[in-house]
C-alpha positions, -999 to +999 in steps of 0.1 A: +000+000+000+016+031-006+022+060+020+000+083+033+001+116+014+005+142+044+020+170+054+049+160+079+077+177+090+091+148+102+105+118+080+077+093+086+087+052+090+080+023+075+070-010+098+088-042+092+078-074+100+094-079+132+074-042+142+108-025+141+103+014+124+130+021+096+131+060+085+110+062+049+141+088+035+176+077+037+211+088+029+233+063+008+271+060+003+286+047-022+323+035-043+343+059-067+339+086-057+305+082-034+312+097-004+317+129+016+327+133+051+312+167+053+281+156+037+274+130+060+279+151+087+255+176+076+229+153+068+228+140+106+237+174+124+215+201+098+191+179+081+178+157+108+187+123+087+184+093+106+190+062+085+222+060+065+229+027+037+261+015+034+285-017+025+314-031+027+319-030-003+319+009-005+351+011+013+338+040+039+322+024+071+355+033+090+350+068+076+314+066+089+322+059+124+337+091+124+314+114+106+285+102+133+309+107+160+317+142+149+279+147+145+270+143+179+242+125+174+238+095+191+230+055+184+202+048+195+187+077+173+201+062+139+193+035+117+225+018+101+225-007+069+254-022+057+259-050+034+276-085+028+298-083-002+302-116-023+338-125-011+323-128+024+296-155+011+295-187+034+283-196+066+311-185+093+326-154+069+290-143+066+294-141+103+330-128+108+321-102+077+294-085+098+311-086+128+344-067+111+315-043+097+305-033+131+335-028+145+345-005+116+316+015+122+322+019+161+287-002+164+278-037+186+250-038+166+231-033+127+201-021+125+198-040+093+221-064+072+217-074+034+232-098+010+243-075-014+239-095-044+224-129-050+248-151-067+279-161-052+311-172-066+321-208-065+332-234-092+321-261-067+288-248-054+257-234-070+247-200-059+216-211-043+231-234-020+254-204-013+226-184-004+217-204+018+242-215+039+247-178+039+214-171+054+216-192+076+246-173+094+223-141+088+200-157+107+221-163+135+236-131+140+194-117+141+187-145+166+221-135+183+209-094+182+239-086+161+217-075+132+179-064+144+167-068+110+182-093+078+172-086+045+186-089+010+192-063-024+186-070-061+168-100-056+143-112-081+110-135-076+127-166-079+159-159-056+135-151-031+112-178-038+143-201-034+150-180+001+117-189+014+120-227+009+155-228+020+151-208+052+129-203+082+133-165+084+119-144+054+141-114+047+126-082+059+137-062+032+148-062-008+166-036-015+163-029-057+174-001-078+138+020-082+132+055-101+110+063-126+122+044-154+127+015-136+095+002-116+096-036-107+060-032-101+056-076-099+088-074-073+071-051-056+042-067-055+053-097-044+076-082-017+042-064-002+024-100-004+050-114+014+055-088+042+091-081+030+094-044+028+110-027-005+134-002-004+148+014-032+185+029-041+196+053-071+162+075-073+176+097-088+184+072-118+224+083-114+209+119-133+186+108-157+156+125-135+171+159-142+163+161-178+132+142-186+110+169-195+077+157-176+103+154-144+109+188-149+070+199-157+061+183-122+088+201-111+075+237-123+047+228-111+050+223-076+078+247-070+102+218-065+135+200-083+135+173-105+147+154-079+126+164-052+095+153-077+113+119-079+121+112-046+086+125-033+073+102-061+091+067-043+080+077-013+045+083-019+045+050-038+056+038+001+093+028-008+122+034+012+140+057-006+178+062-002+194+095-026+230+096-020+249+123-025+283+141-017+271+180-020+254+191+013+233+217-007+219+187-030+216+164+004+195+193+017+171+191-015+168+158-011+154+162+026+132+186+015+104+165+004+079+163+032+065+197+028+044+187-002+022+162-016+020+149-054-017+149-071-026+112-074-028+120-114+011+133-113+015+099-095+004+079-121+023+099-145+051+088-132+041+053-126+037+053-165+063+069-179+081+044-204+111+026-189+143+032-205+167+014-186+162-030-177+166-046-143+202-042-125+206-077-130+205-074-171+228-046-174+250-033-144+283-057-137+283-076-108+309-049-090+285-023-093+259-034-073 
């Protein structure tokens, strides 16, 4: 179901299964490039974000612990992501893997941990089975309080099909690339039917928001950026949506999207608009995701 369209000052939540609340905007971090000391800092000190995404495979949770450090703000108030990078597949390196990832983030705890991808790398063992000795260690370190929520990212239907028969916990969230031009509406859907809540990364569609000219119509509009018209879009569709970006004046437009609502007919504008890019599976190489 998607969000409620109100007028809040406040970044609403979103419920996951286990009843834990995860902030609706987020900030993400990224590789090459993708991250900003200063930025981060602003985001938690100026802008009031709460829940930051990151991986190990971004190379910057060390840097992290010391941006939320220096931003005075303090645990209990944040919601941390990181993720398990493919190298780290398997049932006790799952488990040392996430245990290194705290400690470089000066945490004893994730508020939520993903599989980062969903095939593995072995000559000798098919990914699903890798998957699943793998969950199992995720499960572990939830049971353990480690991690107080497990989830996945760029799963499809059948990966997470194969999850649910090969496991006894079902991930709380799928984390999928999820803009305009990309809408996995049938992941989606399927994700809602099974309670695992969806949460998307690259809104922004790495720019291509910026120029499509009924982006920037809504935008004129409504008084608002292109990318204030596609983030307020995600979350009004009720998806977790996590902008990243390393300019504080750009981090502070993303915030700014809780101070208007979309017309249900802009909504479905959007939801219509012809897809010009495939699923991050078809086209992005496996380091990218």
């Amino acid at each position: 179901m998607a969000a409620t369209c109100t007028r809040l000052a406040k970044c609403p939540t979103v419920a996951l299964s286990n009843g834990l609340q995860v902030p609706i905007l987020g900030l993400g971090t990224s590789h090459h490039g993708g991250y900003s000391h200063r930025a981060v800092v602003y985001a938690l000190r100026e802008c009031g974000i709460r829940h930051i995404d990151t991986a190990k495979r971004y190379g910057c949770e060390s840097d992290l612990q010391k941006a939320i450090r220096e931003s005075g703000v303090e645990r209990q108030q944040l919601w941390i992501t990181s993720k398990l990078w493919i190298t780290d597949y398997g049932y006790q390196t799952t488990k040392q893997a996430c245990l290194e990832s705290c400690r470089r983030l000066g945490v004893d705890y994730l508020d939520l941990y993903l599989i980062h991808w969903p095939d593995g790398r072995s000559p000798t063992t098919s990914s699903r089975e890798i998957r699943a000795e793998t969950w199992r260690a995720m499960e572990e370190l939830y049971d353990e309080g480690v991690c107080r929520a497990i989830g996945v990212s760029n799963f499809l239907i059948s990966h997470l099909e194969q999850l649910k028969e090969d496991s006894s916990i079902v991930p709380h969230v799928n984390q999928v690339e999820y803009h305009p031009f990309q809408r996995p509406q049938e992941l989606v859907d399927y994700c809602q039917s099974q309670d695992i809540v969806f949460e998307g990364h690259c809104p922004l569609a790495k720019g291509a928001v910026f120029t499509d000219p009924t982006i920037t119509e809504l935008a004129k509009k409504y008084g608002k950026t292109p990318a204030q018209i596609s983030i307020r879009w995600s979350i009004q569709n009720g998806i977790i949506t996590i902008p990243k970006s390393t300019k504080e004046e750009r981090v502070l437009e993303n915030c700014q999207v809780f101070d208007f609502c979309m017309e249900q007919q802009d909504q479905d504008l959007l939801n219509h608009l012809t897809p010009t890019r495939r699923m991050i599976h078809l086209t992005y190489p496996l380091w990218n995701g």
